[in-house]
Structure formats: structure tokens, C-alpha cells
C-alpha positions as CSV (number, residue, x, y, z in Angstrom):
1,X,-60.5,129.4,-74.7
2,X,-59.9,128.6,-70.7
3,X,-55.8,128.1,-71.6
4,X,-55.7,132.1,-73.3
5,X,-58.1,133.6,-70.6
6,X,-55.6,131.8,-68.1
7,X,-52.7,132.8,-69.7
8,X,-53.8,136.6,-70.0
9,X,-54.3,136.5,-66.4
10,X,-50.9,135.2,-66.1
11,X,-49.2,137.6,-68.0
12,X,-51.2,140.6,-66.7
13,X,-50.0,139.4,-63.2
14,X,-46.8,139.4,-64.2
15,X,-46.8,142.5,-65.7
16,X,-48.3,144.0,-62.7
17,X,-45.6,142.4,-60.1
18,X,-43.2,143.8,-62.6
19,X,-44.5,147.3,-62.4
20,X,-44.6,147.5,-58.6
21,X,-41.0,146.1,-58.2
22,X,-40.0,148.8,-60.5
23,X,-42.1,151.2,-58.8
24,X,-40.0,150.7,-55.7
25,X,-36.7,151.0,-57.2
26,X,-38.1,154.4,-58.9
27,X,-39.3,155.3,-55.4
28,X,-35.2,155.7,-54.2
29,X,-33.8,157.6,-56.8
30,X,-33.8,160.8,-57.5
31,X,-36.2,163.2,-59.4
32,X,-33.4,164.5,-61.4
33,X,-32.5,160.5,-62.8
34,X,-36.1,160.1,-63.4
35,X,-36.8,163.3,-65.1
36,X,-34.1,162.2,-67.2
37,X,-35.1,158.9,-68.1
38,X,-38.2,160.0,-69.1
39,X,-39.8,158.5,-65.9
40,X,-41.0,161.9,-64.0
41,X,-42.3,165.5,-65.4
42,X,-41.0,168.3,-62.5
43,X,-42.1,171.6,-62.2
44,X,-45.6,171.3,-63.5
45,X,-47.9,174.0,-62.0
46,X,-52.1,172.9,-61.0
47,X,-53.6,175.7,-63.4
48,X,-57.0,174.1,-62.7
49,X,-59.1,172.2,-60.6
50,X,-62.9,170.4,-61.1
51,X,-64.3,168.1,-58.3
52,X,-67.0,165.6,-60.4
53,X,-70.6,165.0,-58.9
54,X,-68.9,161.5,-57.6
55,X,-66.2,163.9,-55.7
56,X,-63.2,162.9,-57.6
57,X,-60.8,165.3,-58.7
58,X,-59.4,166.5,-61.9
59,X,-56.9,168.4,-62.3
60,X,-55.0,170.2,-65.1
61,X,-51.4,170.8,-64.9
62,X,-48.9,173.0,-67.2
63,X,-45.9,172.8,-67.9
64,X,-43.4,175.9,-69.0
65,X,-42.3,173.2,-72.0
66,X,-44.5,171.1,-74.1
67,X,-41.6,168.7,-74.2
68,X,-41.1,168.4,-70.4
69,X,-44.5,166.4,-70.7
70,X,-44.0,164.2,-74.1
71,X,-43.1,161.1,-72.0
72,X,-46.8,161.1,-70.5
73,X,-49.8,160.0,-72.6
74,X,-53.5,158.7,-71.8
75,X,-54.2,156.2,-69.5
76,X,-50.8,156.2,-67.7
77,X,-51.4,156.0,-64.1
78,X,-49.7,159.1,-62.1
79,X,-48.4,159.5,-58.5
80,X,-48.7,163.6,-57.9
81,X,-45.8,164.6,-55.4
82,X,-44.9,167.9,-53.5
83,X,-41.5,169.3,-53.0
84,X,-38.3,167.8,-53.4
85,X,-39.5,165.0,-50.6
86,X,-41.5,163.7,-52.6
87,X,-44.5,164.1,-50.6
88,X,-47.4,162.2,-52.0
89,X,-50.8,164.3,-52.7
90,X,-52.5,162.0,-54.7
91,X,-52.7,159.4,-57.7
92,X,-54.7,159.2,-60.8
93,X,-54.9,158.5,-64.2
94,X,-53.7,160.9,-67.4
95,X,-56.8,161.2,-69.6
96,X,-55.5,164.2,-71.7
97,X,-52.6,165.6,-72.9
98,X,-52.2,168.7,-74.9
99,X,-49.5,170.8,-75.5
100,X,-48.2,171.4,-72.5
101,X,-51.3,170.4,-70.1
102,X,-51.7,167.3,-68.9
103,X,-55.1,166.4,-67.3
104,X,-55.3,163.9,-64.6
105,X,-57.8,162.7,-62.9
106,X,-57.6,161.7,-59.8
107,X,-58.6,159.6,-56.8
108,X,-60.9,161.4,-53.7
109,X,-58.3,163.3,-52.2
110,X,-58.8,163.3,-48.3
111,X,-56.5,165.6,-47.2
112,X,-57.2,169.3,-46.3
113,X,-54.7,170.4,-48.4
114,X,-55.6,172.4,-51.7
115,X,-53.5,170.6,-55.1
116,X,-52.6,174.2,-56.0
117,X,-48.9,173.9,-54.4
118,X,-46.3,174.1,-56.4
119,X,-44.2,172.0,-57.7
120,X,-45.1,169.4,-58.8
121,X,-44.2,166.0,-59.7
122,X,-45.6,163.0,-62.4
């Protein structure tokens, strides 16, 4: 039992080292590459926002076409960016997806800024 628990940890380590090394390659290209390989949604608009007694956020985002968002599904974890610099507003973690809203929620979000800019990025 030990050698499986130890090997899960291994392999979820490696799965994690592998994600942030490919997070950083992801973070140089462009939107329009990752849009393409299924890696980004752009042009999602916030049509709603809920802060939770804890004061998280969640937020529901739509999208003009229901199969702009068919590459996201539950429990993937998000990056929400701003504007063609990519400007980071928050992260969090899909928990719904239907038709074409897609509801994150988020981390505490400590900036003043409101999430209802547009665009944005997943």
C-alpha cells in the first residue's frame, strides 16, 4: 500500500511539473494559436456575478457560440484575462458548463476592478 500511495504522489508531481512547463510555453503564444488548439475561449462576455458568504467570486460567462466553449468542462482550472495583453483578473475553477455559459468560480479577487470588462479570455 506505501509503494502505490508513493507512486501516486509521484505521478501527480509529475503531472503537475508537466502542466506548469506547459503553462509557460502557452503563456508566449498567441490567443489566436490557443483559441485554435482548443487551449483558450475569447470573447466571452461576464453576464453575471455572485460574491459567496466566504467572499469568493462566481462568475458566469457567455459566449456568442456554444461551440467556442466545448473545449472547457468541470473542474478545469481557468486563468481569466483582459484585453489582447493578456492582463490577468483572476483564476478559478469551471464548475458548470451549459450551452454557451460557463460558470467559474473564482479565487478572492483583490483588485478594485469590476469582472464585467470585456473581453474576455479562458
Amino acid at each position: 500500500m506505501e509503494a502505490y500511495l508513493l507512486l501516486q504522489e509521484q505521478l501527480i508531481a509529475l503531472e503537475k511539473q508537466e502542466e506548469i512547463d506547459r503553462y509557460e510555453n502557452y503563456n508566449h503564444s498567441s490567443l489566436k494559436l490557443l483559441e485554435l488548439d482548443g487551449l483558450a475561449v475569447r470573447r466571452l462576455t461576464a453576464e453575471s456575478q455572485k460574491t459567496t458568504a466566504f467572499g469568493t467570486k462566481n462568475v458566469t460567462f457567455s459566449s456568442s457560440f456554444e461551440s467556442d466553449i466545448s473545449s472547457v468542462s468541470n473542474g478545469d482550472i481557468v486563468s481569466i484575462e483582459q484585453g489582447n495583453q493578456r492582463q490577468r483578473v483572476c483564476t478559478g475553477v469551471v464548475y458548470r458548463v451549459q450551452g454557451n455559459l460557463v460558470q467559474v468560480h473564482g479565487g478572492r479577487n483583490r483588485r478594485k476592478n469590476p469582472l464585467f470588462q470585456t473581453p474576455f479570455l479562458m
